[in-house]
C-alpha positions as CSV (number, residue, x, y, z in Angstrom):
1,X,0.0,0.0,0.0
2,X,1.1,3.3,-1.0
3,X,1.3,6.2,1.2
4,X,0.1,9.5,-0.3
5,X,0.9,12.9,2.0
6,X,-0.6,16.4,0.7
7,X,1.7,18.6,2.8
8,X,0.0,22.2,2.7
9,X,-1.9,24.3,5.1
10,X,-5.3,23.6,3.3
11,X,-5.0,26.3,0.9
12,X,-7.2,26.0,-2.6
13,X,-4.3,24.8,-4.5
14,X,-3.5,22.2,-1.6
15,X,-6.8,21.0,-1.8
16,X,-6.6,20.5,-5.6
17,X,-3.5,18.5,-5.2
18,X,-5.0,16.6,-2.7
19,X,-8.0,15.4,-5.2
20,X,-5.7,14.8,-8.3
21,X,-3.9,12.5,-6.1
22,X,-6.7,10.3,-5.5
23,X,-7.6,10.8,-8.5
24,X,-4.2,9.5,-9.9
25,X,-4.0,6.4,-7.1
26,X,-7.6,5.3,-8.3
27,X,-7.3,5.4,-11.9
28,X,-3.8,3.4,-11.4
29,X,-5.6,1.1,-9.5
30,X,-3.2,1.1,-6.7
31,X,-4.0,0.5,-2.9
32,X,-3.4,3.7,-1.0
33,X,-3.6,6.1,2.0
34,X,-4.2,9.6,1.6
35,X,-2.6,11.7,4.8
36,X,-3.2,15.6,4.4
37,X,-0.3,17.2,6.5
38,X,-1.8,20.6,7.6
39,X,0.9,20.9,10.8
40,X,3.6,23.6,9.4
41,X,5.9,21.8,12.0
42,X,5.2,18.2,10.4
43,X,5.7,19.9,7.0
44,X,8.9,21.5,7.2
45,X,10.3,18.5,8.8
46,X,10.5,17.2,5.3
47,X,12.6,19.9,4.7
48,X,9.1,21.9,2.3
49,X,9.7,25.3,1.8
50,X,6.6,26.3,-0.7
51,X,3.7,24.1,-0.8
52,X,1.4,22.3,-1.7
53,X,3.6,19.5,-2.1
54,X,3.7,15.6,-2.6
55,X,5.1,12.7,-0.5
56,X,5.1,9.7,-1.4
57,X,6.2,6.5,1.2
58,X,7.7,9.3,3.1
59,X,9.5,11.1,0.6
60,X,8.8,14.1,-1.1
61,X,8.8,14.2,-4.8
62,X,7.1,18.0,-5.7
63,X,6.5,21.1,-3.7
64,X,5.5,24.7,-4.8
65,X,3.3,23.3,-7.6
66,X,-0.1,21.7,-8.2
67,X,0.0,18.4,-10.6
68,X,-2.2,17.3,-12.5
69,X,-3.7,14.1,-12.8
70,X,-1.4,12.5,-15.3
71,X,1.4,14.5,-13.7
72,X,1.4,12.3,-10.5
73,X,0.0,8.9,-11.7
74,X,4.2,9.1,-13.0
75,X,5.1,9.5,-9.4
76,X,3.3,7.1,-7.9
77,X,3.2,4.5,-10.3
């Protein structure tokens, strides 16, 4: 099982990232856990400067930028 984390303070663009992730795990087919990280502690002990960003199993893999769906079905495939 994959773990998904939206690291972002629940801004719009955090909250888009957050549903074309799911949308990305589902349409992959993949199981998964979505964990939205809201804490700015918790976020910038990732070392995230700019968000929303992107972790996947733990490590990050974008910040600063909302994917789109296609976008993060390569990250997490």
């Amino acid at each position: 099982m994959k773990k998904l984390q939206i690291l972002g303070t629940g801004c719009p663009k955090c909250k888009t990232l957050a549903e074309n992730t799911e949308a990305a795990a589902r349409s992959l087919g993949i199981a998964y856990e979505l964990e939205k990280i809201t804490d700015i502690v918790e976020i910038m002990k990732f070392g995230v400067m700019m968000t929303p960003a992107l972790a996947v199993d733990g490590k990050v893999k974008t910040f600063g930028k909302v994917l789109s769906v296609e976008e993060i079905k390569k990250l997490i495939a």
